[in-house]
N, C-alpha and C positions, 0 to 999 in steps of 0.2 A: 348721449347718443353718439354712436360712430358714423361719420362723415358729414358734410355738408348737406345744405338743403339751397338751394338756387334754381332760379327762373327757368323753365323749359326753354333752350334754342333750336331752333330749327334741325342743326347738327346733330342732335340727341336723334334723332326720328327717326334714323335706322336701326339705333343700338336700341329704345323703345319699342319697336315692332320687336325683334328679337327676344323681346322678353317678352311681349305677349303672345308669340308664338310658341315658346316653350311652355310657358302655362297651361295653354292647350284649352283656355277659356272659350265658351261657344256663345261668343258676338263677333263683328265685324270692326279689325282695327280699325278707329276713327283718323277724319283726317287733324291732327295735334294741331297744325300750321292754323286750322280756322277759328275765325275771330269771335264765335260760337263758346268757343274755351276759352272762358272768364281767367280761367287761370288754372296756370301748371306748373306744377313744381317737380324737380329732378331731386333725389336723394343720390349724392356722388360717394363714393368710398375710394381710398386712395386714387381718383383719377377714373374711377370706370362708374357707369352712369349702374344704380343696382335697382332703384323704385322710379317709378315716376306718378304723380297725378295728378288728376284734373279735375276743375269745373266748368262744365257745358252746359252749358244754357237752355232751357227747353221752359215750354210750359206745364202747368197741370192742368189738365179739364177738368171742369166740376160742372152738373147738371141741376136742375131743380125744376120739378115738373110735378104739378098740378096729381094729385094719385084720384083725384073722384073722378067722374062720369063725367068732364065735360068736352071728350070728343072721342071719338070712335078710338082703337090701337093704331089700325094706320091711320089716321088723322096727328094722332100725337108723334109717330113717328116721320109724320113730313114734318112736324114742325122743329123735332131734333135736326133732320138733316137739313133742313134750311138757318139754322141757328148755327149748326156744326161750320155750313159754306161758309156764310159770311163771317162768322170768326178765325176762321182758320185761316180765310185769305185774309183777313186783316193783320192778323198774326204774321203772315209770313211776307206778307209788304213791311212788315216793322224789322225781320231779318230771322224769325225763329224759324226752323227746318222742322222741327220734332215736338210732336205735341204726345201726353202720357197720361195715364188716369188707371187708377187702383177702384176698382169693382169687388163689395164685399162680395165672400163667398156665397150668400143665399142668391146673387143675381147672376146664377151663369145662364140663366133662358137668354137676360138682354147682353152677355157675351156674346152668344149667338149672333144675336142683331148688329152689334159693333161689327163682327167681323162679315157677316151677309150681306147688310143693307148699308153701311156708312165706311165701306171701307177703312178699318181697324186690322189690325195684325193680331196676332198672341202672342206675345216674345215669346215666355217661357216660364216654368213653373219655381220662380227662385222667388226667395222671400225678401218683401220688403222693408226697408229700414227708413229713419228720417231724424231730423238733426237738426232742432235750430239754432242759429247762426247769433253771435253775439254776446254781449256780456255778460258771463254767469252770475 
């Protein structure tokens, strides 16, 4: 491999932006500097900063809900949003910002309901990937 790999420094963070600005990728540069970024790593080439990356911290939401008769649709869905409240504020009294969750395809009705009734976003239509961590 050409160049170095070393610790993200604060210093990197304009030359960083810079490069996610020519990529011309559609998210919102994050702030590097937060304690959320488990870790960031700079790839350097003679002296100039060419990759950088990161791991930020977030949760995954997972659900598990009863599928018989034993309460009405809105019944079951005060009890998501009350489930949702208090986890989420527990979450983010613990320091997470960002919570995430992958909805197979056959469930885009309760897409709907994430982004109508519990305040959920859509990011965007890009595919997921995932990776675990450790000793092969």
């Amino acid at each position: 491999m050409r160049g170095i790999v070393r610790d993200y420094q604060p210093s990197d963070f304009e030359r960083v932006r810079e490069i996610h600005a020519a990529t011309s990728i559609d998210y919102k540069f994050p702030d590097l500097n937060s304690p959320l970024f488990l870790v960031t790593k700079i790839l350097e080439v003679d002296g100039v900063v060419r990759q950088c990356g990161g791991l930020y911290l977030q949760c995954e939401t997972y659900l598990w809900s009863d599928p018989t008769d034993w309460a009405t649709p809105a019944e079951k869905l005060e009890g998501i949003q009350a489930l949702s409240e208090q986890g989420f504020h527990e979450a983010w009294l613990r320091g997470i910002s960002c919570a995430v969750l992958w909805l197979p395809p056959n469930m885009a009705r309760f897409g709907e309901r994430l982004v109508q009734d519990l305040g959920w976003s859509r990011d965007r239509d890009w595919v997921t990937y995932s990776r675990q961590l450790g000793p092969k």
